[in-house]
N, C-alpha and C positions, 0 to 999 in steps of 0.2 A: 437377659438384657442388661441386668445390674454389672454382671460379670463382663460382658461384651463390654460398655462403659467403663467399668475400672481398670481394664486392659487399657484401654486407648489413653484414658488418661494417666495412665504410668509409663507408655510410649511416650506421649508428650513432656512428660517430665525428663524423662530418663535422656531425651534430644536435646531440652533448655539446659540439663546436668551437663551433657560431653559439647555443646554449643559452648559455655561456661568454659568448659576447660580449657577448651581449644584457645580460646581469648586470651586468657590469661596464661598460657602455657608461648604465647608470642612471645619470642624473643626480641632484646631491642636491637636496635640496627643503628647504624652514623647515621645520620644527617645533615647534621650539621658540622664544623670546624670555624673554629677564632681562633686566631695568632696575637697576643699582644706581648711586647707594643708591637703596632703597627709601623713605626717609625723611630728610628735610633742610630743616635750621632756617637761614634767612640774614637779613641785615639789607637793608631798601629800598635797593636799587641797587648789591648787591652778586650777586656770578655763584657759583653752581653748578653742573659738569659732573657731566653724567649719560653712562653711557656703558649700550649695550646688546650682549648678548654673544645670540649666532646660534648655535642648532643646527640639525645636518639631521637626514635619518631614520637615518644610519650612527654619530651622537649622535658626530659632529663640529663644531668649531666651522666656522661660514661667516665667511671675511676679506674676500669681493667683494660681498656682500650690497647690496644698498641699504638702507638704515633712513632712515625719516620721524621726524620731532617733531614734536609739536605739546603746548602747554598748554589743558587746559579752560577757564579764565578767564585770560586776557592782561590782564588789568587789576590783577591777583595779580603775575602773572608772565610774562615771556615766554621762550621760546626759541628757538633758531637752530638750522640742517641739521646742526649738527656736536654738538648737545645741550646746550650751554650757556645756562645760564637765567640772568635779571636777573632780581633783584626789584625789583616795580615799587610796590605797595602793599600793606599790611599785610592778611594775609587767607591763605588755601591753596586751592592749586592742585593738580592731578594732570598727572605729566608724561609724556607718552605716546610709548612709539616703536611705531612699524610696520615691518614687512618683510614682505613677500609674503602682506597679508592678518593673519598670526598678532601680537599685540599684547602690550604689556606695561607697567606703569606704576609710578611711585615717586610719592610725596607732597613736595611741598614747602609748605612755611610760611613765610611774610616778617612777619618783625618791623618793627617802629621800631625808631631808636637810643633812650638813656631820656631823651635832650634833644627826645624831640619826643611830644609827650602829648596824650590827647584828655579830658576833663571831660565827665559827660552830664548828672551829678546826678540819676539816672534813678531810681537806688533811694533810696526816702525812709529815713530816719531821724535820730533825734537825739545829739546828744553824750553819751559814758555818763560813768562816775563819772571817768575820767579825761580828760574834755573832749574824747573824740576820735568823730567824726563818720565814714562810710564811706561812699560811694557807688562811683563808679568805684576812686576811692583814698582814702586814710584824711588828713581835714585836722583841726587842733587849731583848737577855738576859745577864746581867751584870756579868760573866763570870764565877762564881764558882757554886758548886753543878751541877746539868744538866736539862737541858729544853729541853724536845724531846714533836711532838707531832704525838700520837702514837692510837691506835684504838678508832678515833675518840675524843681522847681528851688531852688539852694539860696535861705531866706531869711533876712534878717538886720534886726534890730532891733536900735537903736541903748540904751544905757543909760550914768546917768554913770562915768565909769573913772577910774583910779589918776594919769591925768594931768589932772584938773579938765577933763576934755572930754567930751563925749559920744556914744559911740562904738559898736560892736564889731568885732572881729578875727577872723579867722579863718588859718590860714599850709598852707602844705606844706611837704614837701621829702624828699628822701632818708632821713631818718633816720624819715620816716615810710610811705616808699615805697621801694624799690629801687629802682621803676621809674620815678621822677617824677624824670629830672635836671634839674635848673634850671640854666639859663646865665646871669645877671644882663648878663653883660657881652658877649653878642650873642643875641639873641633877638628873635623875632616873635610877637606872642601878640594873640588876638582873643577878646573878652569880649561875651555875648551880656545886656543889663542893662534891667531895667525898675525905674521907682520907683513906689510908689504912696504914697498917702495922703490921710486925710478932711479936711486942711489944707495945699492944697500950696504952697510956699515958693516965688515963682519972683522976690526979690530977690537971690537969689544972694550966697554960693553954696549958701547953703542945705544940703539931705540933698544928700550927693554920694556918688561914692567914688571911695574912692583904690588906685591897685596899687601897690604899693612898687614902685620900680625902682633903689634902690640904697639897699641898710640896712649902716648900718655893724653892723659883731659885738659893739659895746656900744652899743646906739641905746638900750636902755632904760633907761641911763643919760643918753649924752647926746643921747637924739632925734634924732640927727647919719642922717637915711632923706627921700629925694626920693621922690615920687609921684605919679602920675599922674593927673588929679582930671579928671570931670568931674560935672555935675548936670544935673537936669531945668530949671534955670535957662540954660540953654543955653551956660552956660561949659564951657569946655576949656581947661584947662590944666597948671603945676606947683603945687606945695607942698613945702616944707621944713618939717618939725616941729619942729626946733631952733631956727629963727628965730621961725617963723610967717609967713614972707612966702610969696604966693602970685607965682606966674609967669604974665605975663599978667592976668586971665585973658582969653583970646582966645575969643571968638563960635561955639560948630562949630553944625551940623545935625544932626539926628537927636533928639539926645536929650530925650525931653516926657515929663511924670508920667502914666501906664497904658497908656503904649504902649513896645514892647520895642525896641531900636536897639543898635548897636555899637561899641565901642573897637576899636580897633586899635594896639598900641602897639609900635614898632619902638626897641631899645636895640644901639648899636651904639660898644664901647667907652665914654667917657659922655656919647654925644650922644642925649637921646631924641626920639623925633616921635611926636605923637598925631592920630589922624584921632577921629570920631566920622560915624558916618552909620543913619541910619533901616535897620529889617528889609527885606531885599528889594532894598535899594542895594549899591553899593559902595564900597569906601573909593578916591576918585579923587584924581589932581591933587596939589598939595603939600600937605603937614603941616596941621591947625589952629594945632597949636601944636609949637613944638619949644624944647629949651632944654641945659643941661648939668648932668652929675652932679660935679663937681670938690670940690665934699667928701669925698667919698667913693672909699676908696684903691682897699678891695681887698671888694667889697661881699657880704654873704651871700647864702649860695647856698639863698633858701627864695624861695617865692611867697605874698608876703601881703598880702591886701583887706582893706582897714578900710572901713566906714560910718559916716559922721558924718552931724550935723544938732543940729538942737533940738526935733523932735518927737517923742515916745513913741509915737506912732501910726504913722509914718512906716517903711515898706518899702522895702525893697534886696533883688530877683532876679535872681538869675545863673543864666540857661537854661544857657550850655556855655562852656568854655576850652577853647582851642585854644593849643596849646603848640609854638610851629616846624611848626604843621602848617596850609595852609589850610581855612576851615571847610568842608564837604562831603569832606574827603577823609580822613575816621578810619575 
């Protein structure tokens, strides 16, 4: 009997012993996934790590785990095995890790810097009582002829102004945007531009317009502002307001009265180059025109179109600016 008893109780033992093992011989398992940050702001082509923290079911962290990345839009952003993301273009993304099946994600957002800007002129409206206009951003028009912007792009009409010309103005710049930094003195910028009119002028240089590319900080004094001209008379070239002399003007393509066509105007300390080319081309090959800003020391930092001519009937549209950024990529 004593014998039959210490059997059984060395059964029972020997079961709570491999019960015992079995427990403890459990592997752990994911259960859980965290992604932080949760949420992160960075500028194009600049890196955020993300790092993702492992639990198991003993609501330990796991150190051997494997963890995946991946971004839902790589064209946002992208990221690498070890979770480090680049941005790539302005826009958000979701950034995802895996282990073993169980998931988890943080948001990212990619800015621009503010020197690089996109113009859509998408929402229409007009200048209010203190001449200022809004669509993507807020621009000042200098008070005569009219600035509306209207199906889809701003328009301007020319009227006589304070310097015996016939003109209007329109500017930007930081003090009207935070976000519109203007570089003057290295910048790429592409102007999407149509003229029309019930008399079109093609002696040239006729209705044009001009982008300032270097204004002195008293030019409304002494006119002492280069700019970059072209018209539907197929000139491309410069202009100086203080002299009156034009640069050139040199021959480009593209640009005819009711069909839309492109600047492209590259300043590079003060050497400028102008292409012009038709909707649908690109700007190829060397410059139309190129020339220098050497009047001009230390030049303001606004972006400002003027249109000129001698027609009262005579339209200037600006579908989009592109500010340091190329066009299709806002």
């Amino acid at each position: 009997m004593i014998k039959r008893n210490l059997v059984y109780i060395l059964f029972i033992v020997a079961g709570i012993f491999i019960a015992s093992c079995e427990e403890e011989a459990e592997k752990p398992k994911v259960t859980t996934v965290t992604v932080s940050p949760t949420e992160a702001t960075i500028l194009r082509e600049a890196t955020q790590q993300f790092t993702a923290t492992v639990i198991d079911q003993f609501e330990e962290k796991m150190i051997d785990v494997v963890v995946s990345w991946s971004s839902s839009d790589e064209t946002v952003a992208t990221v690498d095995a070890n979770g480090l993301a680049t941005g790539v273009k302005n826009g958000e993304t979701t950034i995802t890790a895996t282990a073993d099946g169980i998931s988890a994600s943080g948001t990212l957002t990619v800015s621009r810097p503010s020197s690089e800007w996109y113009e859509s002129f998408n929402t229409d409206g007009a200048p209010n009582a203190d001449q200022i206009f809004t669509s993507d951003f807020n621009w000042a028009w200098w008070g005569w002829g009219s600035a509306n912007v209207t199906n889809g792009a701003l328009e301007l009409v020319a009227a006589d102004d304070p310097f015996g010309e016939f003109t209007c103005w329109v500017q930007t710049d930081q003090s009207l945007n935070s976000a519109t930094g203007v570089t003057p003195e290295d910048v790429t910028m592409y102007l999407k531009v149509k003229f029309t009119s019930p008399n079109p002028d093609l002696t040239g240089p006729g209705d044009a317009i001009h982008v300032c590319v270097a204004t002195d900080e008293n030019f409304l004094a002494n006119l002492n502002v280069y700019t970059a001209v072209a018209s539907p008379a197929g000139i491309v070239g410069s202009f100086h307001f203080g002299t009156g002399a034009y640069g050139g003007p040199a021959t480009g393509p593209g640009a005819e009265y009711d069909k839309w066509f492109w600047m492209k105007i590259t300043v590079a300390g003060n050497d400028v180059s102008i292409w012009t080319y038709a909707d649908g081309e690109q700007a190829t090959g060397d410059a139309d025109w190129t020339y220098g800003t050497d009047l001009v020391d230390d030049p303001l930092k606004a972006m400002i179109i003027a249109f000129t001519g001698d027609d009262p009937d005579a339209k200037l549209h600006i579908d989009d600016i592109y500010y340091n950024i190329e066009p299709g990529s806002e």
